[in-house]
N, C-alpha and C positions, 0 to 999 in steps of 0.2 A: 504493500500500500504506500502508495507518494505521499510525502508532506503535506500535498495542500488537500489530498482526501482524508488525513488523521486528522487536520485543524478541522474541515469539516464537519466529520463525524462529533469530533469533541465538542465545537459552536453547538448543533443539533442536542445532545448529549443535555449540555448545561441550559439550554433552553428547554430543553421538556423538565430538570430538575428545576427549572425554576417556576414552569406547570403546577409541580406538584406540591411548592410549597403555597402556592397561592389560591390553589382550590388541594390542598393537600384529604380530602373524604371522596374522592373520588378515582379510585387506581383502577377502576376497568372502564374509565373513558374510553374513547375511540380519540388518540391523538391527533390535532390540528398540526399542519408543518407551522413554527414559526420560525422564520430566520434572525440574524441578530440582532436587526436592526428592528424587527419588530418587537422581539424583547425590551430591547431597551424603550419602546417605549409605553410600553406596556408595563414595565416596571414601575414607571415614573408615574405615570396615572393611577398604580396601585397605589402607590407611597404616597399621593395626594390624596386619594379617595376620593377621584374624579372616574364618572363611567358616560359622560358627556363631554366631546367639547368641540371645537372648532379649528382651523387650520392656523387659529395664532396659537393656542396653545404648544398645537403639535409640535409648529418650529420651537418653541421655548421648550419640550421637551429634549428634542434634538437640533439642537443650537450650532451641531456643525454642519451641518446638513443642509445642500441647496434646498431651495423653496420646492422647485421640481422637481428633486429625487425624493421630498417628503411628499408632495404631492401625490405622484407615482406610486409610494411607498404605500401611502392610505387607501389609493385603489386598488393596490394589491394585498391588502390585508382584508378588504373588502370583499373581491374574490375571494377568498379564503376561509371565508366565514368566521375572521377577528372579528369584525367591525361589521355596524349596520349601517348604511348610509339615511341617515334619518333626512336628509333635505341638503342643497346644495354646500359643503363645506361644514355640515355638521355631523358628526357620528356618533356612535353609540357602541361603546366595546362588549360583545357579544360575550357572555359566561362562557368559558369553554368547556363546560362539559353540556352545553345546552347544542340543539339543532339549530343551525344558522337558516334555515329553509326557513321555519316556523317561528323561530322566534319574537317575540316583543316585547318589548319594556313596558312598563306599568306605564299610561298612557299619562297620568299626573305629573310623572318625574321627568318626562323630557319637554313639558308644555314653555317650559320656561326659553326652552333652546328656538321655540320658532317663533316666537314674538319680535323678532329683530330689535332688539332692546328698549323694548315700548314697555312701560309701565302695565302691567296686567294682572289680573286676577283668573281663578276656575270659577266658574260660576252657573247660574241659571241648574239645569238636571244634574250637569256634572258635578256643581257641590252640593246640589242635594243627596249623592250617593255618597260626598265624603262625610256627609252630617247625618248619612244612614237612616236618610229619609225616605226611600224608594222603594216602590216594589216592585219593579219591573227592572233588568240592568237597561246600561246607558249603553246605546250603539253609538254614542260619539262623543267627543272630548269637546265641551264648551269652553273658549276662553273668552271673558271681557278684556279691552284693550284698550289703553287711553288714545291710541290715533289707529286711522287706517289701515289694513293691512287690505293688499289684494295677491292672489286674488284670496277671497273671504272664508273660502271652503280649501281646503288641501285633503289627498289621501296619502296616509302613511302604512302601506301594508294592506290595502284597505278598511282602514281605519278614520274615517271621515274628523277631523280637524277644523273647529269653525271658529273664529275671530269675529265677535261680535264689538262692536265700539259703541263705547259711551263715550259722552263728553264731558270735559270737566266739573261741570257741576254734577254729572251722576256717577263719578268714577270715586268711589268711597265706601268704606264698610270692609276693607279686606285683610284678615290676617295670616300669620303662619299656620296653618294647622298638619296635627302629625295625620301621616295616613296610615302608620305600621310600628314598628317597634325603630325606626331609624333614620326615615326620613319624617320631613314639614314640606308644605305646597303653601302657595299665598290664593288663601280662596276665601271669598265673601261669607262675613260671618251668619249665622244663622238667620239672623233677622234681615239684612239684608240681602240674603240669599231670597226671603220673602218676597221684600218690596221690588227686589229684580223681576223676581218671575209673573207678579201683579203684574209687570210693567208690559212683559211679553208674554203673557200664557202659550203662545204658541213654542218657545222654546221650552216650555217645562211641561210636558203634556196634557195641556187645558187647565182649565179652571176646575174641574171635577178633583184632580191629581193634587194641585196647587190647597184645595180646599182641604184636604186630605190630609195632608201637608201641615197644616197650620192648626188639625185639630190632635193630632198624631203629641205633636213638638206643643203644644199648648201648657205646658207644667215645665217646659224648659226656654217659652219667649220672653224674652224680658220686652215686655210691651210698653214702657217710657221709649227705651229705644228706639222700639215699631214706631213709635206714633214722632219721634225726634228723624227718623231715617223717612218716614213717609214726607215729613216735610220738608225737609232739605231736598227732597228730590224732585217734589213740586211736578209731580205726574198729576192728573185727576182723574187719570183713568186707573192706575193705583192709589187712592187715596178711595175713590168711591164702590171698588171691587176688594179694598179692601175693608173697608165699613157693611158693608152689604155681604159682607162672611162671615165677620166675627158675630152680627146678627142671627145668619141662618144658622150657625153653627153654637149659636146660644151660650157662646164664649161672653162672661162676664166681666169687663173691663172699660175704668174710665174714660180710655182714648175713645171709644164712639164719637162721643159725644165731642170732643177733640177734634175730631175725622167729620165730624157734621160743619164746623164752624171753619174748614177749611175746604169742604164742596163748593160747585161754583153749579149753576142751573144750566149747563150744558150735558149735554145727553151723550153715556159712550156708550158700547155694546160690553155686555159680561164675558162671551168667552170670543176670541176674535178668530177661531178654528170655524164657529158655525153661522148658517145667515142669519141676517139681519132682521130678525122675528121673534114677536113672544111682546108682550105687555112692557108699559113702562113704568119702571116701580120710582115713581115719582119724590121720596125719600135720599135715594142714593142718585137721583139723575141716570138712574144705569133701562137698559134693555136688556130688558131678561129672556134670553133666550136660549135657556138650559131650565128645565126645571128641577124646584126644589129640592124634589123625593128623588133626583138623576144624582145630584150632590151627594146628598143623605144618606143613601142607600151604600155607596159606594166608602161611605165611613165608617155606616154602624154594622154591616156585614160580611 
């Protein structure tokens, strides 16, 4: 054997040992080739407890390395089922003992990487499933975002990606929250996860779900807030869908009356999924065009 096949062999060699100390519960993997230069950066993203980043990173990993042979490099780790390419220049380092075909990241943990550094939160269905509000799962990752993104919809895997934008005055209400025993996501706190989906029931699956919602979490809203977050956000089509719930829902709480003194006699529709039909319940300004016992039914059985 030549010299430069024993370095070889040894490169290979210390790169799978270093495989196995990084997923060290795993000895009947099916080994990935990684060469050394993948190591190295793979090393370095362990040592940071980074499993996201982008092509500044990389070069700052490998700092001697042209732009284009890290480039190249990440393509080709990519092939290889290291790395997922989550979106142009952003990756995702793939477990190696996971199938690189199928795999995907918790859809939470990479939201942060496609916002193009816009201010954002998870929001609307998708933080109702982190506040464990749901009964149906989420077919798609909601994010609110302080400016534009296009285009508004992305697939990641087939995994639908949607960038809703608020504007400054409704971009509020959002903190870290954990999703597991290790990571935090920045997603709208409970009440404002409320006044959001008031705002769009079409994103949170109607007013029937939203209603549900808010009767479910009713022992855990802090309703000063509700009625402090309903006014800063100065919707009236939230303000009067949400007054006209906490009624049918025979929820007991000062802000009504709160919520009365900040209606205005314009007429909006209850749920904006169904037509434009059904009586006007002249109290809330709203059109009702869901009834009652459709609500009801759907909470108390």
């Amino acid at each position: 054997m030549s010299f430069v096949s024993k370095k070889i062999c040894l490169e290979e060699k210390n790169i799978l040992y270093l495989c196995s100390q990084i997923y060290p519960d795993n000895n009947d993997m099916k080994y990935k080739y990684i060469s050394t230069k993948s190591g190295e950066l793979l090393s370095y993203f362990n040592g940071q407890n980074i499993t996201c980043f982008n092509y500044s990173l990389a070069y700052k990993a490998l700092p001697n390395s042209k732009a284009s042979a890290v480039r190249e490099l990440l393509s080709d780790m990519t092939k290889r089922g290291l790395l997922m390419r989550v979106k142009e220049g952003i990756y995702y380092i793939i477990p190696y003992e996971a199938n690189a075909e199928i795999f995907m990241p918790d859809w939470h943990l990479i939201a942060e990487h496609l916002v193009n550094g816009a201010k954002h939160y998870i929001g609307y269905y998708s933080a109702l499933q982190i506040h464990n509000l749901i009964t149906q799962p989420s077919l798609n990752e909601q994010l609110v975002v302080s400016k534009q993104i296009r285009p508004s919809k992305i697939n990641i895997k087939k995994v639908p990606f949607q960038f809703i934008y608020h504007n400054e005055k409704h971009f509020f209400g959002a903190e870290k929250i954990w999703i597991d025993n290790f990571n935090k996501v920045m997603c709208s706190d409970l009440e404002k996860t409320i006044i959001d989906c008031l705002f769009k029931p079409d994103y949170a699956g109607g007013i029937v779900e939203i209603a549900r919602v808010i009767y479910v979490a009713k022992e855990n809203i802090n309703f000063d807030r509700l009625f402090e977050y309903a006014k800063k956000f100065d919707s009236q089509a939230a303000i009067k869908r949400l007054g006209f719930l906490l009624e049918v829902l025979e929820i007991n709480t000062s802000i009504v009356n709160e919520l009365q003194k900040l209606k205005t006699a314009s007429n909006i529709v209850l749920d904006t999924e169904l037509p434009k039909t059904g009586k006007y319940v002249s109290r809330w300004s709203i059109q009702q065009n869901l009834e009652i016992e459709t609500i009801t039914s759907a909470i108390y059985t």
